[in-house]
C-alpha positions in Angstrom: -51.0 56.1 -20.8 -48.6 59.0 -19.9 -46.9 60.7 -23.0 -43.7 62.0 -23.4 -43.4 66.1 -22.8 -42.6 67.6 -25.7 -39.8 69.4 -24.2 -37.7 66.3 -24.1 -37.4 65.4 -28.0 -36.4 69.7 -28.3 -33.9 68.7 -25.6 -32.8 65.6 -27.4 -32.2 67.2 -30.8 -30.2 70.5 -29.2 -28.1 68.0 -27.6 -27.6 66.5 -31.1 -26.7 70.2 -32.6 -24.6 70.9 -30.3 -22.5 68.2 -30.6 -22.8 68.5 -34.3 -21.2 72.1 -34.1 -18.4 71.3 -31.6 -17.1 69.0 -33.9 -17.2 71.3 -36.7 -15.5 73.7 -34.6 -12.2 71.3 -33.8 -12.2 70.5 -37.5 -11.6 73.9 -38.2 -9.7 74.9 -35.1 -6.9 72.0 -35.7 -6.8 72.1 -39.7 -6.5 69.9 -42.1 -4.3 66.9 -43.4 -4.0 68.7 -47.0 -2.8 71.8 -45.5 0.2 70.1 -43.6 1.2 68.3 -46.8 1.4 71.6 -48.6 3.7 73.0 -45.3 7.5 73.6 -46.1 9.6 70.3 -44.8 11.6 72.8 -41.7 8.0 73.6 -40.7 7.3 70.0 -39.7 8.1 68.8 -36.5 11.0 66.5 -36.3 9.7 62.2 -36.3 11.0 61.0 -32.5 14.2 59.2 -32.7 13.6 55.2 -32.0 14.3 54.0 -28.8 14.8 57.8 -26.7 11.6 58.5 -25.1 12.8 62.0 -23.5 16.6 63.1 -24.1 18.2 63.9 -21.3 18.9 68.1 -21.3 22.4 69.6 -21.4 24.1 69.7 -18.2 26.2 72.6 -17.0 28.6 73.1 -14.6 26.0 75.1 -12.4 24.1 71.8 -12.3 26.8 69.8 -10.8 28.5 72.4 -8.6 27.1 70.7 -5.7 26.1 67.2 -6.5 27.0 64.8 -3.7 29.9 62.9 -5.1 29.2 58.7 -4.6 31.1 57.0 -2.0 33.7 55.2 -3.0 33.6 51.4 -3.8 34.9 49.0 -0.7 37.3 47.3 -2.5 36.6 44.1 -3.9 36.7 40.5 -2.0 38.0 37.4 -4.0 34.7 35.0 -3.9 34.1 32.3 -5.5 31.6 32.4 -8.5 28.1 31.8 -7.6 26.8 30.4 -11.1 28.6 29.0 -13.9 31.3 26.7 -14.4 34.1 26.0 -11.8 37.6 27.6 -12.0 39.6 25.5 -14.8 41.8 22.8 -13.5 45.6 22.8 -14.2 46.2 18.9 -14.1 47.0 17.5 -17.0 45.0 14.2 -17.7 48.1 12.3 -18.0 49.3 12.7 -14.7 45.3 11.1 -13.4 46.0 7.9 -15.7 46.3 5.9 -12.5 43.1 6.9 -11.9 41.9 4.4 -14.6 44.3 1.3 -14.3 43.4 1.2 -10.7 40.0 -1.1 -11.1 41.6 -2.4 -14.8 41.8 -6.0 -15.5 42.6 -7.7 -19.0 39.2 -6.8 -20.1 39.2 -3.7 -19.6 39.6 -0.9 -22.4 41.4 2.2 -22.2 41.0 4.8 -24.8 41.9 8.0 -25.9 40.5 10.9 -27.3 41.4 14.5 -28.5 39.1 17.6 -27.3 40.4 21.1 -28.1 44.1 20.0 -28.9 44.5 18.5 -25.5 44.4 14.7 -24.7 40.8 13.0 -22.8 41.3 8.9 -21.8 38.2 6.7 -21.0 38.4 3.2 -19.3 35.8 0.8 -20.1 35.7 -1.8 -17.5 33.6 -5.2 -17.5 31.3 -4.5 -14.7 30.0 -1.5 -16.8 31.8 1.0 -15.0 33.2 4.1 -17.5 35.8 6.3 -16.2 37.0 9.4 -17.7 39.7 12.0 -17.6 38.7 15.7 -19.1 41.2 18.0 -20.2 41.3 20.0 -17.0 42.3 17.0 -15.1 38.4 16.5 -13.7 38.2 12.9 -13.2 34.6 11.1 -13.8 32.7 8.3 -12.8 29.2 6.6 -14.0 28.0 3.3 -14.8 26.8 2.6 -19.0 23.2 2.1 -19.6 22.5 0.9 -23.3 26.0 2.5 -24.4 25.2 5.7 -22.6 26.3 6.7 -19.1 25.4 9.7 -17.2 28.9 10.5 -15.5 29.7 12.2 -12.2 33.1 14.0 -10.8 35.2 12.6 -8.5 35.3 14.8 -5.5 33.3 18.0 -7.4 29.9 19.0 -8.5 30.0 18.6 -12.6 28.5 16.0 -14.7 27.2 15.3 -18.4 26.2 12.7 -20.5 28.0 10.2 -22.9 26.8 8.2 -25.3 29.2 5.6 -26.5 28.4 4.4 -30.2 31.1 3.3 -33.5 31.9 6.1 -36.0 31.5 5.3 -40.3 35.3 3.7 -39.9 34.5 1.5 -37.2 36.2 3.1 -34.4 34.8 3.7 -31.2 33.4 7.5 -31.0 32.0 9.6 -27.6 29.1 11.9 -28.0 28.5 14.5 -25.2 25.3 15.9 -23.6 26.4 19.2 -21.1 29.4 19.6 -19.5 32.9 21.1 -21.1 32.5 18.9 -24.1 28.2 19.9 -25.2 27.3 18.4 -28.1 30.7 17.3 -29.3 31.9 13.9 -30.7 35.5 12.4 -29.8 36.7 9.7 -31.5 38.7 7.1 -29.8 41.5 4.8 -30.1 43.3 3.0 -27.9 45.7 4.4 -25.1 49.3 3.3 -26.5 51.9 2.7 -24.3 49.5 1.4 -21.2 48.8 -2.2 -19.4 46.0 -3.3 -17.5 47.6 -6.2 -16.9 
């Protein structure tokens, strides 16, 4: 059996002083919590303002004097938007009221409701077919499934949900899923002054 040469543990244990007085050293060399307690508040450092990681410096003119200067900005092309709504219709739904007499019979209900100040009709038609006339003048089509109906536009990409159910007073009342009309409810009442007959 080979033993260990002695030189190693005196190896091993200067290694250990050593390290030992190094860290005494930077105790001493960077000071102590106490003594910057005791310090007068201008001698402290100022805490780092939230949010700035390095402020910009001060510019002077001699900084700029010759900066290249950005082209200018080709003037802008009218595009149409690439998300979001579509541009707001101008029609009033009054003047689309054709739109729901044209597959009406004597069974059929037309209705009315009011949606920001402005006038929305529904037709109700036997076959299950629901039409609908937005404030904009968008006209919609879909088909009721258990009193709700996923409606499409007429000649446009938008649709949304309704769900068709009676309010407290027993009128008819529209709930909305997406569209111009999220999460409102419209009551309803008939459409006055039109036949189906």
């Amino acid at each position: 059996m080979k033993r260990t040469p002695l030189w190693v543990f005196v190896a091993a244990v200067g290694i250990q002083i050593a390290a030992l007085g190094l860290c005494i050293w930077a105790m001493e060399d960077f000071g102590h919590l106490e003594d910057d307690a005791d310090a007068a508040p201008e001698a402290k450092p100022a805490p780092p303002v939230p949010g700035v990681l390095n402020p910009a410096p001060d510019l002077v003119s001699a900084d700029v004097a010759f900066a290249r200067q950005p082209a200018p900005a080709p003037a802008a092309q009218p595009r149409a938007p690439l998300f979001g709504p579509p541009p707001a219709r101008m029609a009033e739904p009054e003047s689309d009221f054709g739109f729901l007499t044209d597959d009406a019979d004597t069974s059929s209900q037309l209705l009315r409701g009011e949606a920001s100040g402005r006038t929305v009709a529904f037709g109700f038609y036997a076959d299950g077919n629901i039409r609908f006339v937005d404030v904009d003048g968008g006209r919609y089509a879909g088909k009721a499934d258990s009193a709700r109906a996923r409606m499409r536009e007429i000649e446009g990409t938008r649709a949304f949900t309704v769900q068709i159910g009676v309010a407290a007073d027993g009128r008819l009342q529209a709930t909305f899923t997406g569209g111009l009309h999220d999460t409102e409810t419209l009551g309803l009442e008939p459409l006055v002054g039109r036949s189906v007959a």
